[in-house]
C-alpha positions in Angstrom: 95.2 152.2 83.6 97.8 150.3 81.6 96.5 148.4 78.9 96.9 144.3 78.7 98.7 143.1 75.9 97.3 139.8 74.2 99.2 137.2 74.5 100.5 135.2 71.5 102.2 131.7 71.0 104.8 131.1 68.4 104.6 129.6 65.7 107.0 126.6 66.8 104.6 126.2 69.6 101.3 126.2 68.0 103.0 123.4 65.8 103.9 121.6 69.0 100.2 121.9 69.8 98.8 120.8 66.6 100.8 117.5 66.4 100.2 116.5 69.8 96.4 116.9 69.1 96.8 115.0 65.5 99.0 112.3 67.9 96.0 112.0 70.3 93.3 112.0 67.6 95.1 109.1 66.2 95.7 107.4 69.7 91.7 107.4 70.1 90.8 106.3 66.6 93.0 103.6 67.1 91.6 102.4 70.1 88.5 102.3 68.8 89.0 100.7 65.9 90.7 98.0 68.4 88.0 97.7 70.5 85.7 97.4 67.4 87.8 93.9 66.4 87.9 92.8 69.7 84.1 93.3 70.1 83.6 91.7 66.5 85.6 88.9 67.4 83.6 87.8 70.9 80.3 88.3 68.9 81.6 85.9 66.1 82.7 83.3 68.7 79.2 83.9 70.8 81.3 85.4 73.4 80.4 88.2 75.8 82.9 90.6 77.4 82.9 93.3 80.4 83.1 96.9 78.4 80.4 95.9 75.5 76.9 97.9 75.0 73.9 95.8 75.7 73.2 95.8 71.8 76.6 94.2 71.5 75.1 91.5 74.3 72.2 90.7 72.4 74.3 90.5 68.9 76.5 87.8 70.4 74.1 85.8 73.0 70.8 87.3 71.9 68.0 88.5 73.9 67.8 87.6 77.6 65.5 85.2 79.2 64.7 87.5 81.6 65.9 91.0 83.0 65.6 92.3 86.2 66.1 96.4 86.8 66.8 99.3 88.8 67.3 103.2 88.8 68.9 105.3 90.9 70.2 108.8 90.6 73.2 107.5 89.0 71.1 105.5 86.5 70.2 102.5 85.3 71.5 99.1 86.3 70.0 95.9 85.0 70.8 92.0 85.7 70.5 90.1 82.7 69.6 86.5 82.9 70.3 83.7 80.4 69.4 80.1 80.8 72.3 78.4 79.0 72.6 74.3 78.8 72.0 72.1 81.2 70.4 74.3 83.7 73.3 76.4 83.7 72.4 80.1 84.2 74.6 83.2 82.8 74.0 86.8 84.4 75.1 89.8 82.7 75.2 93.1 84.3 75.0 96.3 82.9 74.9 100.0 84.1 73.6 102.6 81.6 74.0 99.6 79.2 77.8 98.9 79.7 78.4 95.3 80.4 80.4 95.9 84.2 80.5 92.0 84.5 79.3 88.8 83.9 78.8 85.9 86.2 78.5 82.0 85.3 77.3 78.8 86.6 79.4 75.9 86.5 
């Protein structure tokens, strides 16, 4: 039987490699650390946004007046309810507590 060589990458190669994986490390910190202002912002204005966690949600609107849930073999899915002025309700939706969207009352 013949035998299998192992394989090896060049050296020029395995530089290639390592910068595109320094490139995309950077690409994701950087979008987190955008997210993170843009998150910090909303809370500081008492804004919410589709995307935040539910902690985020509480941090900027506080807790909810009242929460209505469900699970299902994807998970969990919950309808936030907030009783903003003038009888104005906000509702907040979240699945595995990422706000997916938010619906208002005009």
């Amino acid at each position: 039987m013949p035998r299998q060589e192992a394989q090896t990458i060049a050296a020029p190669e395995v530089d290639i490699i390592a910068k595109a994986i320094a490139i995309k490390k950077e690409q994701e910190y950087q979008a987190q650390m955008d997210r993170a202002n843009k998150v910090n912002n909303a809370i500081a204005l008492r804004q919410i946004m589709v995307g935040m966690y539910a902690h985020e949600v509480v941090s900027a609107w506080g807790r909810p007046h009242k929460v209505n849930s469900t699970q299902s073999a994807s998970g969990k899915s919950e309808q936030w309810v907030y009783r903003r002025e003038r009888f104005r309700d906000s509702y907040v939706y979240l699945d595995n507590d990422v706000v997916r969207s938010i619906q208002t009352s005009d």
